[in-house]
C-alpha positions in Angstrom: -83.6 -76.6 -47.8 -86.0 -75.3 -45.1 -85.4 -72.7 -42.7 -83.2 -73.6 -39.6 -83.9 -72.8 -36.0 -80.8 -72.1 -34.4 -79.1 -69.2 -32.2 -76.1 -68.7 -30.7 -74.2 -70.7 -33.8 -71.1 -69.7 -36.1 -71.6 -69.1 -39.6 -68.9 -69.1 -42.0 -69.7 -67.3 -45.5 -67.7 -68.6 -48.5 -65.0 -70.9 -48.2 -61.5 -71.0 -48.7 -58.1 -73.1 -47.8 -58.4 -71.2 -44.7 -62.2 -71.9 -43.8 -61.2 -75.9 -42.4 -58.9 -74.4 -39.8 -61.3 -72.2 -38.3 -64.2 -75.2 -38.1 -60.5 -77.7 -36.9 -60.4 -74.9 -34.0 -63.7 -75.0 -32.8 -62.9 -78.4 -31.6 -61.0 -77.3 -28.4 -63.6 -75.3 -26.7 -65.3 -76.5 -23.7 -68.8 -76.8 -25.0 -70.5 -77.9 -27.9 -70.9 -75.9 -31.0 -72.5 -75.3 -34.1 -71.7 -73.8 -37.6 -73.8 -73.3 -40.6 -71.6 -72.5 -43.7 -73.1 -70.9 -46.7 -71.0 -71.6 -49.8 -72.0 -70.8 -53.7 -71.2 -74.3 -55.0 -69.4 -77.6 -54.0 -71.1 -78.8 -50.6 -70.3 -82.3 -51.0 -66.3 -81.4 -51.3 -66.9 -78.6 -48.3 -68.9 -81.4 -46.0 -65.7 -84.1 -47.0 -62.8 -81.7 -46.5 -65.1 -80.9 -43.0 -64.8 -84.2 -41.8 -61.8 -85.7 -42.8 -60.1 -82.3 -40.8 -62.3 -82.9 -38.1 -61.2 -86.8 -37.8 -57.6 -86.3 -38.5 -57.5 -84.1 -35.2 -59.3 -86.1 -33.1 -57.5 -89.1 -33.6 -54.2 -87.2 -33.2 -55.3 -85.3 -30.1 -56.4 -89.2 -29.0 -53.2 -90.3 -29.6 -51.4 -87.7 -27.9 -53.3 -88.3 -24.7 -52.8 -91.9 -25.0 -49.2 -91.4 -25.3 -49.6 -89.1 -21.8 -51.2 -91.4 -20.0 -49.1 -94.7 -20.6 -47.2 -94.8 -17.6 -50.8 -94.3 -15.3 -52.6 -97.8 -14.5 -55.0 -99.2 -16.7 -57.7 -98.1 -14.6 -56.8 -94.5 -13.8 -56.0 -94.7 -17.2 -58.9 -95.6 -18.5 -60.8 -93.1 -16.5 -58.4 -90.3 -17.5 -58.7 -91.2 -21.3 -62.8 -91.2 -20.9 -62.7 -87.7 -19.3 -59.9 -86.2 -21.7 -60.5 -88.3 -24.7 -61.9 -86.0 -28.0 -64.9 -86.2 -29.1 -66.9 -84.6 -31.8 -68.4 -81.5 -30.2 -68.4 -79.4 -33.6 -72.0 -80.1 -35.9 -71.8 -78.6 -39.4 -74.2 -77.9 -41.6 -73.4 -77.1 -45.4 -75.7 -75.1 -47.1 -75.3 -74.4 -50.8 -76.6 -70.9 -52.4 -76.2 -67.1 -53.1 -74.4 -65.7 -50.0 -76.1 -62.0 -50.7 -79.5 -63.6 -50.6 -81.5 -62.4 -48.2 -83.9 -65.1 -47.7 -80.8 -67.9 -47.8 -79.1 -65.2 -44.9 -82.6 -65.8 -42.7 -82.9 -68.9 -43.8 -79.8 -69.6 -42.0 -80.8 -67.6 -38.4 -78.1 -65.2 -39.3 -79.7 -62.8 -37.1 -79.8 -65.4 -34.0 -75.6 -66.1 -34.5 -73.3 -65.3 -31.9 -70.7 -65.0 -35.2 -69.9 -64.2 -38.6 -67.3 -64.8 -40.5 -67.1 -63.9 -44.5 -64.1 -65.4 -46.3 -62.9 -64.3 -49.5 -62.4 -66.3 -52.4 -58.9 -68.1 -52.8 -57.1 -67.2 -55.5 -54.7 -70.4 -55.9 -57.7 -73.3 -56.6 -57.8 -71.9 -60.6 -56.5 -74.3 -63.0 -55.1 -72.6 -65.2 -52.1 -70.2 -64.9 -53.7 -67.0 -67.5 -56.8 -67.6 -65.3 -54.2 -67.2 -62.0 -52.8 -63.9 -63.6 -55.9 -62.7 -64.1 -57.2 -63.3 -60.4 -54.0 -62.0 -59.1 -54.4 -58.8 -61.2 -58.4 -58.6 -60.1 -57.6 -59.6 -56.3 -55.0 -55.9 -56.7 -57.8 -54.4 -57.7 -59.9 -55.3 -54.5 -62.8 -57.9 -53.1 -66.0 -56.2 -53.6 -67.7 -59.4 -52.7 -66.4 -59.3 -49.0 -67.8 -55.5 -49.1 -71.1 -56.8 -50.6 -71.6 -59.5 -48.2 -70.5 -57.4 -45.1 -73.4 -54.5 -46.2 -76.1 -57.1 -45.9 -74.7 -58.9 -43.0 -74.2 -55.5 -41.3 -77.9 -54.6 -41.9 -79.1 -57.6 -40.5 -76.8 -58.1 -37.4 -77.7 -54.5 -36.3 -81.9 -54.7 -37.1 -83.8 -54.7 -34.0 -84.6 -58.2 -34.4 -81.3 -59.5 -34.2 -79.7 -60.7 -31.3 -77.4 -58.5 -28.9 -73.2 -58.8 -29.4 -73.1 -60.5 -32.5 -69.4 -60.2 -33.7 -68.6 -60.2 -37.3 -65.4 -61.1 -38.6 -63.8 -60.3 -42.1 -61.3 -61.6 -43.9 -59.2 -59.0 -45.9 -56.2 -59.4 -48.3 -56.2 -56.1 -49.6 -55.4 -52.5 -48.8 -58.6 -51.2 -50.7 -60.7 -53.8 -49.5 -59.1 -53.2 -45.6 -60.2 -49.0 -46.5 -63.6 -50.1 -47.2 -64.5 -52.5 -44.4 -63.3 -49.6 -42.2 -65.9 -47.4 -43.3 -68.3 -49.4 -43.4 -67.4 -49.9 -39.4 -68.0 -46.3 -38.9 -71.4 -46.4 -40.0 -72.9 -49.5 -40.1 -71.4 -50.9 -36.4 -73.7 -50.2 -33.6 -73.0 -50.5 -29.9 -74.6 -53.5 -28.0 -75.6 -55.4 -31.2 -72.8 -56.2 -33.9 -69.4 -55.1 -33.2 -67.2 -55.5 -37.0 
């Protein structure tokens, strides 16, 4: 619940079917990294669907390398397999609140990441299928939460404060919403500190 002292992390803003992937890929860079997600509600099913993903594709990975190595001695293999082998170089942190907050956005060092990424919401986890429709028909219509979030992440990725070349990335399933965003480039993207 306190404040956290981080830079050069990944923050992912809402989540969706899609939002596991991206944390899954972070997994097969060469250093060690961080992410801080900011979600409305569920953290407990978020921080499980986290790390069951992130355990499934180690052990595969593992398994694959295992299968690669066979053939070498058991020493060299051995060796090999402690270089290779995967570990887990990705730490998550799940915080729960209101991603247009301000004070939850600082609270987070949102200014200190190296990247952004806002989500939109996922339209097929409703229950039932009028609800569905009626998402469908709204989703048409346009995500003004992804145009929400990105004003205030925009305004605090290009304050003074911030750090240099923070990237922002934005999911869009829309043409309106797509329209938007692209606006909002033109006036709220400046040079050197968050490139949209």
């Amino acid at each position: 619940s306190r404040k956290l002292n981080l830079y050069d992390h990944n923050v992912i803003l809402n989540w969706n079917t899609r939002a596991s992937e991206i944390v899954n890929d972070l997994l097969y860079c060469s250093s060690k990294q961080k992410v801080v997600v900011l979600v409305e509600s569920q953290k407990k099913e978020v921080e499980r669907e986290i790390n069951e993903r992130l355990a499934d594709t180690i052990a595969k990975e593992n398994k694959a390398l295992l299968t690669e190595c066979k053939k070498m001695n058991f020493i060299k293999r051995i060796l090999y397999m402690m270089k290779n082998s995967y570990k887990k170089k990705v730490t998550v942190i799940v915080r729960e609140g209101d991603i247009f907050s301000l004070k939850q956005l600082m609270d987070i060092s949102l200014e200190k990441a190296k990247m952004i990424i806002i989500l939109g919401s996922d339209v097929n986890n409703t229950i039932c299928k009028f609800e569905h429709k009626e998402k469908m028909e709204q989703k048409g219509k346009g995500n003004s939460q992804t145009i929400k979030t990105l004003m205030q992440v925009a305004d605090i990725t290009a304050a003074q404060y911030s750090s240099d070349n923070q990237k922002i990335i934005v999911e869009v399933t829309d043409e309106w919403t797509e329209n938007l965003v692209e606006e909002i480039i033109k006036y709220k993207q400046v040079d050197g500190k968050c490139s949209i």
